[in-house]
C-alpha positions as CSV (number, residue, x, y, z in Angstrom):
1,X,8.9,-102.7,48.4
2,X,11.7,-100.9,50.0
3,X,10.9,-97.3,51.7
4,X,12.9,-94.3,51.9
5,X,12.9,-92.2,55.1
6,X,14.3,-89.0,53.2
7,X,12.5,-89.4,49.9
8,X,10.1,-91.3,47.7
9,X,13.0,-92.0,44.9
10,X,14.3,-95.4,46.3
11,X,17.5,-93.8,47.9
12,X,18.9,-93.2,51.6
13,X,17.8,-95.1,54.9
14,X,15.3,-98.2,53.5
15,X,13.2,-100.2,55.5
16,X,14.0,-103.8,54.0
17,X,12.0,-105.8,57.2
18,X,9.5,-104.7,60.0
19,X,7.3,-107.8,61.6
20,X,6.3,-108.9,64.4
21,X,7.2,-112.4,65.4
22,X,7.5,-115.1,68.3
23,X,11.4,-115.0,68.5
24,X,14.2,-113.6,66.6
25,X,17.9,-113.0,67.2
26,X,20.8,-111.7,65.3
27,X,23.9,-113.5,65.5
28,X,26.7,-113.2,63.5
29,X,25.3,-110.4,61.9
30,X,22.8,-113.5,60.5
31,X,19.2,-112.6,61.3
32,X,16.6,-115.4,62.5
33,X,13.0,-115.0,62.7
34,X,10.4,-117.6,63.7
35,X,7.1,-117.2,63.5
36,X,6.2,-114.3,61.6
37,X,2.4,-112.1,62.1
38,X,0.4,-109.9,62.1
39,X,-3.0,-110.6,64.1
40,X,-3.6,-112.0,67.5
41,X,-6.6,-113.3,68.7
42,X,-8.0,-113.5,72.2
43,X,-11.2,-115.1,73.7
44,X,-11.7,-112.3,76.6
45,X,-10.4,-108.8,77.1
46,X,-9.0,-107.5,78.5
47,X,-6.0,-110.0,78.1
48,X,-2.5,-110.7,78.2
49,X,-0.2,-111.7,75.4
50,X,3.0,-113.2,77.1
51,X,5.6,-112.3,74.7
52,X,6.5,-111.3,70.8
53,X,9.4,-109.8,68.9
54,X,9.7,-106.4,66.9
55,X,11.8,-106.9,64.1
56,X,12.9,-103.8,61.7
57,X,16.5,-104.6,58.8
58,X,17.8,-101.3,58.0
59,X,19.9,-100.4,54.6
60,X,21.6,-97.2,54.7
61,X,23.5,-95.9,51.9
62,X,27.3,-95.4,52.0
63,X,26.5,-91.3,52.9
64,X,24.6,-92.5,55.6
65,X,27.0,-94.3,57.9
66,X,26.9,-92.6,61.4
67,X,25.2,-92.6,64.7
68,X,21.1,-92.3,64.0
69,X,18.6,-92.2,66.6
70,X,15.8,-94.1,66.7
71,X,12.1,-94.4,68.1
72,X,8.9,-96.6,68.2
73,X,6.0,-95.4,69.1
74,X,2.4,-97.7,69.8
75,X,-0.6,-95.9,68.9
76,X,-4.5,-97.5,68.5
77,X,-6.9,-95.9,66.2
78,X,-7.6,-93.1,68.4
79,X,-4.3,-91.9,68.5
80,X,-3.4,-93.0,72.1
81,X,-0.1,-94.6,73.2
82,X,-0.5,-98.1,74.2
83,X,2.9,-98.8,75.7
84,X,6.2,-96.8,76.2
85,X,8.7,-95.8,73.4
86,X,11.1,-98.1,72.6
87,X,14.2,-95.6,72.3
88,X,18.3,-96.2,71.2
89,X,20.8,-95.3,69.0
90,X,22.2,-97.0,65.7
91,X,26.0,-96.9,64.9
92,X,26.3,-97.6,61.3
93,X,29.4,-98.8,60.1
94,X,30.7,-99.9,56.6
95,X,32.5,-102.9,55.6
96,X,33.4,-102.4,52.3
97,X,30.3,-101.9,50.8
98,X,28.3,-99.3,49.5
99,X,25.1,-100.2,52.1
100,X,25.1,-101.4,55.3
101,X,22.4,-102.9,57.3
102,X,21.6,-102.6,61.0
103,X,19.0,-104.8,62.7
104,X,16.6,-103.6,65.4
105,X,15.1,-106.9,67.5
106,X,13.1,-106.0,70.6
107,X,11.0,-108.7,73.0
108,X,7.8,-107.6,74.6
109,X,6.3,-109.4,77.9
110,X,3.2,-109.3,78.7
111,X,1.6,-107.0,76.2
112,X,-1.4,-105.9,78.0
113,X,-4.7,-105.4,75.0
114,X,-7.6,-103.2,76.2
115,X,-9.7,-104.1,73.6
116,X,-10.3,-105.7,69.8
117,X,-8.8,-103.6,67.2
118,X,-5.7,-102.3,65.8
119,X,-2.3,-101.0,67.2
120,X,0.2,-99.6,65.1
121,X,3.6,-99.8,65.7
122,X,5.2,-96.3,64.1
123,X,9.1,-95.8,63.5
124,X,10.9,-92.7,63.5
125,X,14.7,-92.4,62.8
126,X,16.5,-89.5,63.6
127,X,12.6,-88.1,64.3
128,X,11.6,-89.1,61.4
129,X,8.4,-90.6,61.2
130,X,9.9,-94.1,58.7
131,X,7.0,-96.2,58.3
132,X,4.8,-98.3,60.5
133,X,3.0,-102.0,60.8
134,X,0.1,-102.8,61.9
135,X,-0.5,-105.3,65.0
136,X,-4.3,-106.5,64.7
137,X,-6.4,-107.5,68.0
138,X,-9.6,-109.7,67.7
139,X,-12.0,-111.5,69.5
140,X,-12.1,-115.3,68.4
């Protein structure tokens, strides 16, 4: 199901894609994703997990092709930031059509977990709060 930034009708900026995942590239304007979850699991904590992928595909509508800003915040249940923003810009450009997609793929190193429990990962565009995922921590 496809969300709208600026409404709940199904029209304007769309979040097609947000996952987490152990590698992913764009190239050629062809996205690649290995790996795809959601959870990860650790036997002590605190702990370390060496690296993962944040993956978001972007549609925008035709009226929509410009410069947007973006933003991700981390948050836990309580509310508190677990990392710093990832921050940029978006040019969107046309090629014809009527959308265009833009694709968003960041690598984290050495995610450091506190605890078991949950972290969302929130997206804003243009500070606009978009949608988020979560990112589950257990004990296994």
């Amino acid at each position: 199901m496809e969300y709208c930034v600026y409404c709940q009708r199904g029209w304007g900026i769309k979040i097609e894609l947000f996952t987490f995942c152990d590698f992913a590239q764009v190239n050629g304007g062809k996205l690649t994703i290995v790996g795809t979850f959601d959870t990860i699991i650790s036997h002590n904590f605190p702990c370390v997990h060496p690296q993962l992928s944040v993956v978001i595909r972007l549609r925008f509508d035709m009226w929509e092709f410009s410069n947007h800003s973006f933003r991700i915040e981390t948050r836990d249940l309580e509310g508190e930031m677990n990392m710093e923003a990832i921050t940029g810009n978006v040019d969107v450009m046309g090629a014809g059509n009527t959308t265009a997609v833009s694709h968003l793929v960041f690598s984290i190193s050495n995610l450091q977990i506190k605890n078991p429990g949950v972290v969302n990962f929130v997206l804003f565009i243009d500070d606009k709060e978009a949608g988020y995922i979560p990112l589950y921590i257990r004990q296994g």
